[in-house]
C-alpha positions as CSV (number, residue, x, y, z in Angstrom):
1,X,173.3,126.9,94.5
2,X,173.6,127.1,91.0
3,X,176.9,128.1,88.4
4,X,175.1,129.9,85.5
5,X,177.3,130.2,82.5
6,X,175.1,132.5,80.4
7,X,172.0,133.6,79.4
8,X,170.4,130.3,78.4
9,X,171.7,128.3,81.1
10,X,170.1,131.5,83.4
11,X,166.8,131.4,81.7
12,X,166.6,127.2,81.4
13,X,167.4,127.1,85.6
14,X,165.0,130.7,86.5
15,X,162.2,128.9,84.3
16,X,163.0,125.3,86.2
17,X,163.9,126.3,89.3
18,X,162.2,129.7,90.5
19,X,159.0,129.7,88.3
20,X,158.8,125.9,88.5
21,X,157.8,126.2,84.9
22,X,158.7,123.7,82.3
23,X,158.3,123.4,78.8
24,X,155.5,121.3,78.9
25,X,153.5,123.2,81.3
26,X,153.9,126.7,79.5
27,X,150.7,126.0,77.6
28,X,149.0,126.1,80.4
29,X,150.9,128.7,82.6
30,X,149.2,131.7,84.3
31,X,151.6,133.9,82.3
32,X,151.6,134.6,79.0
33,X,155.0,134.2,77.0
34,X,155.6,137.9,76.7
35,X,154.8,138.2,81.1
36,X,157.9,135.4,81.5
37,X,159.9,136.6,79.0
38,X,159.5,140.0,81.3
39,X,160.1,138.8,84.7
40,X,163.2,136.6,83.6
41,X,164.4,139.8,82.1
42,X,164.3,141.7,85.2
43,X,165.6,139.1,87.7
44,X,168.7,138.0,85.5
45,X,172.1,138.6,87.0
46,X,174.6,141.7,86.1
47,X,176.9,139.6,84.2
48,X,178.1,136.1,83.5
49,X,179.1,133.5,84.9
50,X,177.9,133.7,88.8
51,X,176.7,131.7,91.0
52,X,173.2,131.8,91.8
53,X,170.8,130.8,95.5
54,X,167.4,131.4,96.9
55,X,167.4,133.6,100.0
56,X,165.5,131.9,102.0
57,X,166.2,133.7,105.2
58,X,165.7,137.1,103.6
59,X,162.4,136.2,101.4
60,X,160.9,139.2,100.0
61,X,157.0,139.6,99.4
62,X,155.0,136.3,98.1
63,X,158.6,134.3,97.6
64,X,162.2,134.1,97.9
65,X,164.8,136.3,97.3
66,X,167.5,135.7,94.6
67,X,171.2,136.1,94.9
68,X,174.0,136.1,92.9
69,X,177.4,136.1,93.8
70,X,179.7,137.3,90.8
71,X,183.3,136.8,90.0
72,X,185.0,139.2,91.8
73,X,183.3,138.7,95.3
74,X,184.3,135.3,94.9
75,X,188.4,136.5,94.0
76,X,187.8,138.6,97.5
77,X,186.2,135.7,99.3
78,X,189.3,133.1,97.9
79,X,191.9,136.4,99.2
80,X,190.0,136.3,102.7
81,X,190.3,132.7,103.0
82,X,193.9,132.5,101.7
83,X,195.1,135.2,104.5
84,X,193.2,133.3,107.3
85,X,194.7,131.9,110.4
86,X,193.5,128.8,111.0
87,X,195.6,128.0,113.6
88,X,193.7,130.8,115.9
């Protein structure tokens, strides 16, 4: 799980992480620069900051799944936890 502040820090971890693509290696990448640019375009998140994880369980075709969880799921989750019994 990953916190992903902006852009930058989205593209630096999607390039590292998900592609397994580091700066070194983009000279000899099977994608050009304008095919990465593309596809990290595409899979960014809706808005800034989130947290970010790799479905595993859920993988989609060739891969795994991305997820984000965004600010305000994360308000609902805190409110959930907050009004939970835990003496049940």
């Amino acid at each position: 799980m990953k916190l992903l502040t902006d852009m930058h820090a989205y593209e630096q971890w999607f390039l590292k992480e998900y592609l397994k693509v580091s700066h070194k290696s983009l000279s000899t990448s099977l994608f050009t620069y304008e095919e990465l640019k593309s596809v990290v375009a595409e899979s960014a998140p809706c808005t800034f900051p989130c947290l970010a994880f790799f479905d595993r369980h859920n993988p989609v075709f060739g891969g795994t799944n991305l997820r984000y969880v965004y600010k305000n799921e994360l308000r609902l989750i805190q409110e959930l936890l907050q009004n939970c019994d835990l003496s049940a």
